[in-house]
Structures are given as C-alpha cells and as structure tokens.
C-alpha positions as CSV (number, residue, x, y, z in Angstrom):
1,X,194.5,44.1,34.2
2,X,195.3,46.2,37.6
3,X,192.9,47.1,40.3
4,X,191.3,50.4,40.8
5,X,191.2,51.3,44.7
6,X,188.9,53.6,46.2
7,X,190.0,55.9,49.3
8,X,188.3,58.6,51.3
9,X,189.1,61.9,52.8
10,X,187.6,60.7,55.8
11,X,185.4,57.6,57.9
12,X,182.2,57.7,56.1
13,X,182.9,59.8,52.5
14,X,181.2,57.1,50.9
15,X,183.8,54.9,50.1
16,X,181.9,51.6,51.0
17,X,179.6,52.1,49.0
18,X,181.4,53.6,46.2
19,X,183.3,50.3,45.3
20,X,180.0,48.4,45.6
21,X,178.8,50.3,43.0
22,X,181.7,50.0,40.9
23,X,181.7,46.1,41.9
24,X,177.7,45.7,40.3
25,X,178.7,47.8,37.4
26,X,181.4,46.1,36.3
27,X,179.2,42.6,36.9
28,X,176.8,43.7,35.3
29,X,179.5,44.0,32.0
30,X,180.3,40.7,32.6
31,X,183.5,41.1,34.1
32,X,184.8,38.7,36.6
33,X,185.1,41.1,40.0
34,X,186.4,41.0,42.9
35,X,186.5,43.1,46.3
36,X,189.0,43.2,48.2
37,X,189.8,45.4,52.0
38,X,193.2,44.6,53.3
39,X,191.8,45.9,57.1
40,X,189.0,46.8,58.8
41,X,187.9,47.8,61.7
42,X,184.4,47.1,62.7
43,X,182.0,45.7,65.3
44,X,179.6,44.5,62.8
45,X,180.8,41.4,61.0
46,X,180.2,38.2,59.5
47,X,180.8,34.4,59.2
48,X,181.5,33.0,56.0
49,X,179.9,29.7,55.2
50,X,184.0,27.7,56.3
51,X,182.9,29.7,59.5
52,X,185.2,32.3,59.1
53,X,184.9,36.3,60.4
54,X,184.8,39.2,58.4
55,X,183.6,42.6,57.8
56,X,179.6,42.8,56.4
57,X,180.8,46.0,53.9
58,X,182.9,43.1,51.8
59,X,179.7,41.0,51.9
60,X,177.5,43.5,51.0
61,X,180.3,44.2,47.8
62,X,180.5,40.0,46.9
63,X,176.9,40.3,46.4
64,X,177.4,43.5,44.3
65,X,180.3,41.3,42.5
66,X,177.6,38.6,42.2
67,X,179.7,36.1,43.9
68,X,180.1,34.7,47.3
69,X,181.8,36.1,50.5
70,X,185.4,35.0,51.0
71,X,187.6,36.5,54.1
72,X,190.5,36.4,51.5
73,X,188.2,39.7,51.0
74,X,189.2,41.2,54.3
75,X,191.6,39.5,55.5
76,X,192.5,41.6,58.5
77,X,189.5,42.7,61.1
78,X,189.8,44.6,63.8
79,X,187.0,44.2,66.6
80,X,187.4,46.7,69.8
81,X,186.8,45.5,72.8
82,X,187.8,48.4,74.9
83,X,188.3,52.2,74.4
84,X,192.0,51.3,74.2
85,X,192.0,47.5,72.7
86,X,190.7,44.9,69.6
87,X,190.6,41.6,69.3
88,X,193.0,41.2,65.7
89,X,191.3,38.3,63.7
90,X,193.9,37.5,60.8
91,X,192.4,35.1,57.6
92,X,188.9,34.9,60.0
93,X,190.2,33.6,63.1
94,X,191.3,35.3,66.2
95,X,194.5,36.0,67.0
96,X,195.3,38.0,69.7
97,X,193.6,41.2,72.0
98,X,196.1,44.2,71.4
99,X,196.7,47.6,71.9
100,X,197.5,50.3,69.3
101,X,200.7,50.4,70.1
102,X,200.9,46.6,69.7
103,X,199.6,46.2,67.1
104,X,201.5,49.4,65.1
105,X,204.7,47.3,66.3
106,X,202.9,44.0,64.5
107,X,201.4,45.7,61.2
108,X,204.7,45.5,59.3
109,X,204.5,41.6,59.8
110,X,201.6,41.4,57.9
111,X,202.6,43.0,54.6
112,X,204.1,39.7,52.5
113,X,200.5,38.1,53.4
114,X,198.4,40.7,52.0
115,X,200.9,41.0,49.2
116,X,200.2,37.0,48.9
117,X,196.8,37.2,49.1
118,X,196.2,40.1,46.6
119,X,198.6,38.2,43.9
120,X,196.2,35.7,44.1
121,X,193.0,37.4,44.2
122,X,194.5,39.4,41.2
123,X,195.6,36.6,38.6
124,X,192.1,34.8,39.4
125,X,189.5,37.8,38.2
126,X,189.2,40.2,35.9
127,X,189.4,43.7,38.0
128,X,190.0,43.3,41.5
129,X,188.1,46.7,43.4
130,X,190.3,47.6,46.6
131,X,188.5,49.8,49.3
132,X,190.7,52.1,51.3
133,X,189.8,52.4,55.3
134,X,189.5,56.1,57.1
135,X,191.9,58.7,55.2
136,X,195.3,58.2,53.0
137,X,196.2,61.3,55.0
138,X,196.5,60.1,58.9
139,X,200.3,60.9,59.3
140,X,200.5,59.7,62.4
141,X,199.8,55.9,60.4
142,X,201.3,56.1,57.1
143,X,204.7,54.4,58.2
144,X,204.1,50.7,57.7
145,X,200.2,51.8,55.9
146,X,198.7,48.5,54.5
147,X,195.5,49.5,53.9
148,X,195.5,53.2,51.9
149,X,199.0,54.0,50.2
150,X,200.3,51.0,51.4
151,X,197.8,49.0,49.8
152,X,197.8,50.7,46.4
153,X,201.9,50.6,46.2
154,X,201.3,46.6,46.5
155,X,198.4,46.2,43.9
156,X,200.2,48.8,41.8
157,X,196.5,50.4,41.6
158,X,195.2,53.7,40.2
159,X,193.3,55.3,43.4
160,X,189.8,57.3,43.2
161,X,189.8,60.1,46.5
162,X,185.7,60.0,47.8
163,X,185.1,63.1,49.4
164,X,181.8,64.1,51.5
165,X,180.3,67.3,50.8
166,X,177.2,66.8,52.7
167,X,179.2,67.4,55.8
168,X,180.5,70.9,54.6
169,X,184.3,71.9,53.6
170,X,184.4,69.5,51.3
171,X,187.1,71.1,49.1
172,X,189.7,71.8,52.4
173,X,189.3,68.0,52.7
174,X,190.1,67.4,49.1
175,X,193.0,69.7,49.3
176,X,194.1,69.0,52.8
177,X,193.9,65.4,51.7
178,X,196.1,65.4,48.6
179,X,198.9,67.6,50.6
180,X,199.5,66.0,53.2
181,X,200.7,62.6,51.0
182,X,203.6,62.0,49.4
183,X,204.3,63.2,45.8
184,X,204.5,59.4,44.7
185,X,201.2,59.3,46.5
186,X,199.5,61.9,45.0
187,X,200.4,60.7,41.9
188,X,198.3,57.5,42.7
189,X,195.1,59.6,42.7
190,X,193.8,59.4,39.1
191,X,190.3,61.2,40.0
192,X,188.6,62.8,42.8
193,X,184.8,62.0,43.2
194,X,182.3,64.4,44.9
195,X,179.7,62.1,47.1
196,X,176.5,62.9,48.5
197,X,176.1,66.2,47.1
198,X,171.9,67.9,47.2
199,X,171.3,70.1,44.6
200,X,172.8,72.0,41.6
201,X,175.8,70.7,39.6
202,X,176.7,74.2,38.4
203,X,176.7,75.6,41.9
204,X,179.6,73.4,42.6
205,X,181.8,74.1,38.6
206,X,183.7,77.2,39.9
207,X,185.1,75.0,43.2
208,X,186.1,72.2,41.0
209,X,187.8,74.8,38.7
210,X,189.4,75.7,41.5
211,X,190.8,72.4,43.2
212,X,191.6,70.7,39.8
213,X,193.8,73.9,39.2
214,X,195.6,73.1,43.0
215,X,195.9,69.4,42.8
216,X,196.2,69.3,39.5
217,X,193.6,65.5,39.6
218,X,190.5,65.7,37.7
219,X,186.7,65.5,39.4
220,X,185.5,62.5,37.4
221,X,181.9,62.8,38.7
222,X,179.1,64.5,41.4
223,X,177.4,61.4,42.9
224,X,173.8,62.9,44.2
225,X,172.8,61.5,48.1
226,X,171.4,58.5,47.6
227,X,169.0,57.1,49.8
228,X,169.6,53.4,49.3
229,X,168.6,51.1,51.8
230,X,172.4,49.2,51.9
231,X,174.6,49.3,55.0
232,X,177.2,52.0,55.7
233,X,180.8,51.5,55.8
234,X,181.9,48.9,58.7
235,X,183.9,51.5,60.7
236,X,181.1,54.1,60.2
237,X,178.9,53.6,63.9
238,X,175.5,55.5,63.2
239,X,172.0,54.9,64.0
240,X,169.8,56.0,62.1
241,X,166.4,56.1,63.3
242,X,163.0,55.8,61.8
243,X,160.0,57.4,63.9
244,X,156.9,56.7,62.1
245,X,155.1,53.3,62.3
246,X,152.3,51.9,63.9
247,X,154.9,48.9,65.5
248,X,157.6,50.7,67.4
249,X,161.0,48.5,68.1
250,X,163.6,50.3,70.7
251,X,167.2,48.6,70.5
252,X,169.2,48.9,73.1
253,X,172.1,51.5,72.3
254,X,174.8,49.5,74.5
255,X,178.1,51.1,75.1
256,X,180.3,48.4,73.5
257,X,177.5,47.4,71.1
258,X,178.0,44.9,68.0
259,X,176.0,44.2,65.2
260,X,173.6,46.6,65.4
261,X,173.2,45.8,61.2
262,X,171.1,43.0,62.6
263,X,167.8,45.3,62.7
264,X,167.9,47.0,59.5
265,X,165.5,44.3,57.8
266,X,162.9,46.5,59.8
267,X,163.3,49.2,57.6
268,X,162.0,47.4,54.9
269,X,158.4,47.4,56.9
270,X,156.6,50.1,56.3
271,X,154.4,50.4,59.2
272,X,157.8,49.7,62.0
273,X,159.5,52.5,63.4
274,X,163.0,51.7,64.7
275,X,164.7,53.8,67.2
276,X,167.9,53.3,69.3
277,X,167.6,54.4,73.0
278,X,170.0,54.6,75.6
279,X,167.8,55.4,78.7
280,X,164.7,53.2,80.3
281,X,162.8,56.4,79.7
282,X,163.1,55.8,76.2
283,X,160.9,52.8,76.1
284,X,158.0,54.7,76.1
285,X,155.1,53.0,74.4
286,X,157.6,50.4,72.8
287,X,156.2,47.3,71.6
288,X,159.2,45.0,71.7
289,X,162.9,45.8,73.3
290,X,166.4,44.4,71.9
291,X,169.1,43.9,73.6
292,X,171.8,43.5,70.9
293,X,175.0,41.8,70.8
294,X,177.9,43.3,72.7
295,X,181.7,42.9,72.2
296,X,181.7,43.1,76.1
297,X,179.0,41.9,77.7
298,X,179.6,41.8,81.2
299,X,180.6,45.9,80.8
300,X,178.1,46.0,79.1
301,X,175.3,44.3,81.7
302,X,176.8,46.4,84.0
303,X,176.0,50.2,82.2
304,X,172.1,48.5,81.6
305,X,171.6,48.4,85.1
306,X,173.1,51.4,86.3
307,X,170.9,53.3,84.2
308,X,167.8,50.8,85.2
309,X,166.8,49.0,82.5
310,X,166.8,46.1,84.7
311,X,164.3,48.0,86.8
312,X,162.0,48.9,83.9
313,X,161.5,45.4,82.6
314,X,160.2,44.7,85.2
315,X,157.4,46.4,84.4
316,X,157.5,46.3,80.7
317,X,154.6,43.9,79.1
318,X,156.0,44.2,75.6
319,X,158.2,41.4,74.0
320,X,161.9,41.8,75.0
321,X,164.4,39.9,72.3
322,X,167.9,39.1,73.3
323,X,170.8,38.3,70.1
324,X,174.1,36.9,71.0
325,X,175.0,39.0,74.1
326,X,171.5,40.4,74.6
327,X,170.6,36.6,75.1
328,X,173.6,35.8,77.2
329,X,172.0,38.7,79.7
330,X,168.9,37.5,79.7
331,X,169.9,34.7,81.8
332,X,170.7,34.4,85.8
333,X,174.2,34.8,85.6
334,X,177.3,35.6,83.5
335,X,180.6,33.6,84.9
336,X,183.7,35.2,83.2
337,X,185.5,31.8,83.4
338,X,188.7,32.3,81.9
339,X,188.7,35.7,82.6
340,X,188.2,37.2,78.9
341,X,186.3,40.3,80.0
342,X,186.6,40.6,83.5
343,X,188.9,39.5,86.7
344,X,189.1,35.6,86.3
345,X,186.3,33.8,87.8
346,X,184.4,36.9,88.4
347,X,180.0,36.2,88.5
348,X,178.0,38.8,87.3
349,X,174.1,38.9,87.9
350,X,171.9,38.7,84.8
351,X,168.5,39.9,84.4
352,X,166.7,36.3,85.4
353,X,164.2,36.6,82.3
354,X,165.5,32.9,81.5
355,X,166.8,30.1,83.7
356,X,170.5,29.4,82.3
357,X,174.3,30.4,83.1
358,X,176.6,31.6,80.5
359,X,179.9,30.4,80.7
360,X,183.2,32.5,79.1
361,X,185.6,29.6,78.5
362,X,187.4,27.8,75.6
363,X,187.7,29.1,71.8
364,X,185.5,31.8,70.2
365,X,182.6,30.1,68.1
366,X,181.9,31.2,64.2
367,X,179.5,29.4,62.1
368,X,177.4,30.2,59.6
369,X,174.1,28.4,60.3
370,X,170.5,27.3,58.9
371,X,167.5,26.3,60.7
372,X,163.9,26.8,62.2
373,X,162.0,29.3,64.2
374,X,158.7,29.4,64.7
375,X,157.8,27.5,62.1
376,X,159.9,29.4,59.6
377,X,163.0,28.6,57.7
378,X,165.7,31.2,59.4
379,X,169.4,32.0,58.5
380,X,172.0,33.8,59.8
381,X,175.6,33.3,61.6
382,X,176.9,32.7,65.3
383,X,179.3,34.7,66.1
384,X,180.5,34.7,70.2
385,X,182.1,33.8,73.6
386,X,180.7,31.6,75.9
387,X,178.4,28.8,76.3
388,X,174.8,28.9,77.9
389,X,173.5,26.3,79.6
390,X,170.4,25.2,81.9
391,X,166.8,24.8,81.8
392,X,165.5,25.9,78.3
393,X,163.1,26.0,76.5
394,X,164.6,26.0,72.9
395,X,163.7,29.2,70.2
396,X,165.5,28.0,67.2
397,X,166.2,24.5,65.9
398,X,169.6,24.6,63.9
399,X,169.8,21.8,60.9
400,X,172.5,23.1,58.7
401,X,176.2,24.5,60.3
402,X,178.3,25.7,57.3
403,X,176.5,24.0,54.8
404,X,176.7,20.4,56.5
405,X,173.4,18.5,58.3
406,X,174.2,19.2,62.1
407,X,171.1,19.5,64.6
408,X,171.1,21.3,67.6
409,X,169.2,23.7,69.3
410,X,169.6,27.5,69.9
411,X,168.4,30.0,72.1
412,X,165.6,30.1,74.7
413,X,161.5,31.4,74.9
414,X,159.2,32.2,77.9
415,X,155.7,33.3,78.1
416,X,155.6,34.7,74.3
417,X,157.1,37.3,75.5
418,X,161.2,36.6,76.4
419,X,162.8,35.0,73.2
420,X,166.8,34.8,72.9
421,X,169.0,33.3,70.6
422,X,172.6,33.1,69.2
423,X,171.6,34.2,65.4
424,X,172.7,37.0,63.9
425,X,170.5,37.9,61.0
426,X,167.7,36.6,62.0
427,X,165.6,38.8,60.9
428,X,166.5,38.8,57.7
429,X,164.8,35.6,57.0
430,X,161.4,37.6,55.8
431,X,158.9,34.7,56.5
432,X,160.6,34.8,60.2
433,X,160.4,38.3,60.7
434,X,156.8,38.6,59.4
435,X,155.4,35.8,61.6
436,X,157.0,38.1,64.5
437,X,156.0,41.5,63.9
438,X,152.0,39.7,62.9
439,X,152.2,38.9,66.8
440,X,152.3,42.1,67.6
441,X,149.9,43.7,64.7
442,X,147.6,40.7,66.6
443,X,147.8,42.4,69.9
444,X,147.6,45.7,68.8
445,X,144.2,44.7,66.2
446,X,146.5,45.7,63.3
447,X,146.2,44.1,59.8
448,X,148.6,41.2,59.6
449,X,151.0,41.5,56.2
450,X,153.7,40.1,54.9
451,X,157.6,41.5,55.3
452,X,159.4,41.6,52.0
453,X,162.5,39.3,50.8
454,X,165.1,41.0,51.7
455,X,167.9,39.3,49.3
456,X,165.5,40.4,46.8
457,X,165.4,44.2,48.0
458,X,168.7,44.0,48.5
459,X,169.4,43.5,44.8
460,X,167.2,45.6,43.7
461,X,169.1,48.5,45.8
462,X,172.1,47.4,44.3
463,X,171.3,48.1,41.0
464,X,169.6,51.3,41.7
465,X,172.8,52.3,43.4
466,X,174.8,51.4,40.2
467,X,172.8,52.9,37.7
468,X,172.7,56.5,39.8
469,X,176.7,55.6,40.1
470,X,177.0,55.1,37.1
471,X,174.5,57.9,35.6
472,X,177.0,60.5,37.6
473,X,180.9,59.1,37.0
474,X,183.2,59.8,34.1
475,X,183.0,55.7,33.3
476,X,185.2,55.9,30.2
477,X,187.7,57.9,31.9
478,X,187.5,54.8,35.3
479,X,187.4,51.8,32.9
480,X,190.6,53.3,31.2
481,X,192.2,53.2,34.8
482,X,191.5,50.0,35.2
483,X,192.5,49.2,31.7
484,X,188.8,48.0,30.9
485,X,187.5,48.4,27.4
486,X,183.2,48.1,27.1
C-alpha cells in the first residue's frame, strides 16, 4: 500500500493539520498509520520518551495515529539559533550549528537515510501519511529537495496541494504552485484541497472550474476554518492572543523565543486571557509574567533589558514564571562556558530573582521526564544547554526520566511569587496548572475551579477535526490514492 503525502502552497496552508486529520481518520478505520516529516524546521519541539528531539506537529499526528511519538517520524529538525544559523539534529540528536549554505552543501548526504528510514516505516504500517514542509515550489531549493518532491519521488506517493484561501489569492497560489514544478512533478498532485475557506461553497464553483480546467488536477474538497484548539504547523511562528478573562498571563515575546506551545493549555481555561507582549508597558495589570524558553538566551537576556523589563519587575508584585531559559535568567548570572552563544568565557548578568549560576558547557540535555510540583503529579520534557547551580530552593521533584525511576530535583521558588524550572509542558499536567491559576483566583477573591485534562481535550479536538475533514474531502477518491478500500 503507498503513502499519500500532503504539501502546501505555502508555510501555514494547513498542511499540519491536514495529515492529522487524515492520520485519525484512517485510525479510526482501523488502519495501522503512520506520520512521517522527512524535515522540519521549528523552535518548538519535543523529547521522545528514549530522550530524543523532534518536532511537536509529528507528535500531535502519533496521537491522531493513536500511537506513540518516534523521531523516526521526523527525522531531520532544524532549530535556528541565529537570523543566519540552526542547530541540525539528525535521528534526535545534535549534530552540528550550520549555515544555509552549509547545510544546502550537506542535504544531498542525507537522502539514502531518509530513503532507509521511510522503507522501514513503510513495510511496518498500513498507510504511512508524509507531510510536505513550506512550498513544492521554492526553486531556489528544489535541487537536492528531500522534503516536498524529493520526498514523494522516494515514497513513490500520490501528493494532495493545501492551499489557504483565508489569506486571499488563493487560486494564483494554486496555479503559481503547479507551474513552477516539473511536469513529472505535477503529475504527483492527484488533488488540490481548498483550506480554511468562510462561507459559501457555490461562491467558490466558477474558480474551481476554472483552475481544474488550467492544471488539469481535481479540487477533491472545501475544508471550512476550523477553530480547533490543536497546535499549528511547527514552522508556522504565530501568537495568537486571547483578551478576555478575569486571570490575565503576559508571555514574554523574546526575539529568539522557543516553545512558546508551552502556554496553550491556558486556552482551555475559560476565565484566562493570554497575551504575548514585547514591551514592559505591556504588563499592565498582569497577574503572572513568563519568561519562555529561548534558543539564545544570553541574546536573548540582553534585548529584555534594553527594553527594561529588568527595571519593571522590579516593581511588579505578580508571580513571574521562568521555563528552560526564562529560568536560566532568573538567576544571578549566565557564564557562556564553552562559548556556545557568545565569546568564550563571556559572564552575562541575570535578573537576581534566584540565587544560582548557569553554566553553558558539555552536551545538550533531552529527556522526557515525570515528577511532582506542588503537590501534583506533572509531566513534560527537558529540553536545554547548560547546568544551574547554587542555593535553591527546589520547584519540581523529578521521579521518572524516560520511563526509568531516577530522582532529582528541578528548578527553583522564592516568596510564592518567583518559580522556575526546566519542564516544558508543564502546564499541561491539569491538576498542576489548576492548583496554580487557584493561587491567583485566591488573591484576586475569584472562585477556585478546576482546569480541564488536556489529553482528554485534546482527543476530543481530534476527532472533531476529522469528522469536519472528513464531512468536506472527496474520501473515496483519497482512499483510492492510497489504494485503501473501506
């Protein structure tokens, strides 16, 4: 049975999403699935339970596939650490910072393992569901392509085109798209989906008319915007904000900032308004501050105080929470050890809220962890440089590392008001992230309540994503692609 692969006319159409849904409809027949991303490039990532790094959009797909997260799944991620530079992490480890340049020079080297890979993935499940990154049509790429073209020459797959219409022009994208690849290539494209549309159908029959007469590739369905509380594509950087709520959270836009997919459990709670600032003025009537993980935090230390944030806490009395390199600010002082960010040796101040030293030196540290905070079970995954050291006063108590008994504690807490710690996705552990939000509905003489489970929500969306998916594709026409019969 071949794959079916799912490309976009651009960052963003939808395509992310678009395989998840495929992926949980599919499951949901039974069918042994499996997604699959040769590349990404994204600042928000994850560690797998052997402690390995990869992109959350092939997480959020293994749960859609009902199966757990592999990095054989993406095994390629790109993390930028500069405007001009990423950190390459090949099978989830690191391999080497390099250019674009570099790296186009390196791409071709990489080909036999994804072909490797795939072959393996492909003889071990039923339909294998390959997502595309960016646009087929970047010319200035295609020689060497792994990931679009490239990627469906290997799997020998049938490809679906997402295109956005929500941002206007959607049929020059189409168009503009399918002529600027190959005829070989354009032969790959087997159906052309419509995303986000608000609306009409019939509005739209005279355009498709129209561009199925030009490319001469079927519209196999209208997908409706769906507001489904999932997260975006990995490469795909936007924050959306929510305004209204009696508890108001401001995250810390940082320049070079890095899972910022850590606060979206707070849109599950009704009465929290999250909203990503990038000036002290901001703060405003805030009632806690985060100060999110950073790709490079010294740089990133740096911009916070020459705007003054450093200034304004000082005269903030809300609760200021520090993840991963949020926490490694807090402290007194960042020593770039090894020189990974900065000029070798180089000290840079911190913001003093706890008493400890972060050290850059030796090997980058992923593990997928298990433990306690604040008397609740939490959950989540370490994912950073450095090691922070000094006189602490411990937030979380970690008693599982990758599925294995290990204790050791995480993190720092001062006054009930500073809190830092290494965990990403901590607040998705719901029994955490009530107790932490009831603090504040305390202060504030709010009712306490209780914050929803979010793997629970989280399936739920997941099938209310398939069924409108499914409710607005040409299915027969896709599982006869894919060589699927229901």
């Amino acid at each position: 049975m071949p794959g079916i692969m799912v490309q976009g006319t651009a960052s963003s159409a939808g395509k992310s999403l678009m395989t998840a849904a495929l992926c949980r409809i599919f499951a949901n027949e039974g069918l042994k699935v499996y997604p699959f991303k040769s590349q990404n490039m994204s600042l928000n990532s994850y560690v797998t339970m052997e402690g390995l790094e990869m992109g959350r959009a092939q997480v959020l797909q293994a749960t859609a596939s009902k199966i757990d997260p592999s990095v054989l799944m993406n095994p390629i991620l790109l993390k930028p650490t500069t405007d001009r530079k990423s950190q390459v992490i090949i099978k989830g480890r690191p391999y080497m910072n390099m250019d674009a340049v570099e790296y186009f020079e390196f791409k071709p080297r990489l080909r036999d393992m994804i072909k490797e890979i795939y072959e393996e993935i492909e003889s071990n499940n039923d339909l294998v569901v390959i997502e595309g990154a960016g646009s087929p049509a970047e010319i200035n790429l295609k020689d060497n392509d792994i990931v679009n073209m490239g990627m469906a020459e290997i799997a020998d797959a049938p490809v679906l085109l997402v295109a956005d219409i929500d941002k206007g022009g959607v049929f020059a994208c189409i168009y503009g798209t399918v002529m600027l690849l190959d005829e070989n290539e354009r032969k790959r494209i087997k159906g052309i989906i419509i995303n986000k549309f608000r609306g009409d159908k019939t509005i739209l029959q005279t355009g498709i008319d129209m561009i199925e007469d030009l490319v001469k590739i079927p519209v196999v369905g209208i997908v409706p915007y769906m507001r489904v509380k999932l997260d975006e594509e990995d490469g795909a950087i936007e924050f959306e904000a929510s305004t209204s709520g009696s508890i108001k959270i401001a995250v810390i836009r940082l320049p070079r900032i890095s899972n910022f997919t850590d606060f979206d459990p707070f849109k599950f709670d009704e009465d929290v308004s999250v909203n990503f600032i990038t000036s002290p003025d901001e703060i405003g009537d805030a009632d806690m501050v985060i100060i999110p993980g950073s790709k490079n935090t010294i740089e990133d230390i740096r911009w916070l105080k020459s705007v003054g944030f450093d200034k304004a806490f000082l005269n903030y009395k809300g609760i200021i929470f520090g993840v991963c390199g949020g926490y490694q600010m807090m402290g007194k002082e960042i020593i770039d050890v090894e020189g990974w960010e900065v000029t070798k040796g180089e000290v840079e101040e911190g913001l003093k809220m706890f008493d400890t030293v972060t050290e850059f030196k030796g090997s980058k540290i992923t593990s997928n962890v298990e433990g306690e905070a604040m008397g609740h079970k939490v959950y989540g995954y370490e994912i950073h440089s450095g090691r922070t050291y000094g006189n602490m006063n411990p937030f979380v108590h970690i008693n599982l590392k990758e599925r294995k008994a290990e204790s050791y504690m995480d993190g720092d807490m001062r006054d009930g008001r500073y809190y830092g710690t290494y965990v990403h996705g901590i607040f998705d552990s719901h029994e955490f992230r009530s107790s932490l939000l009831n603090t504040i509905r305390k202060k504030k003489n709010l009712a306490e309540k209780d914050s929803i489970d979010l793997k629970e929500k989280r399936e739920e969306e997941l099938e209310k994503l398939a069924q409108i998916v499914e409710e607005n594709l040409d299915m027969e026409y896709i599982r006869s692609l894919a060589g699927i019969k229901k």
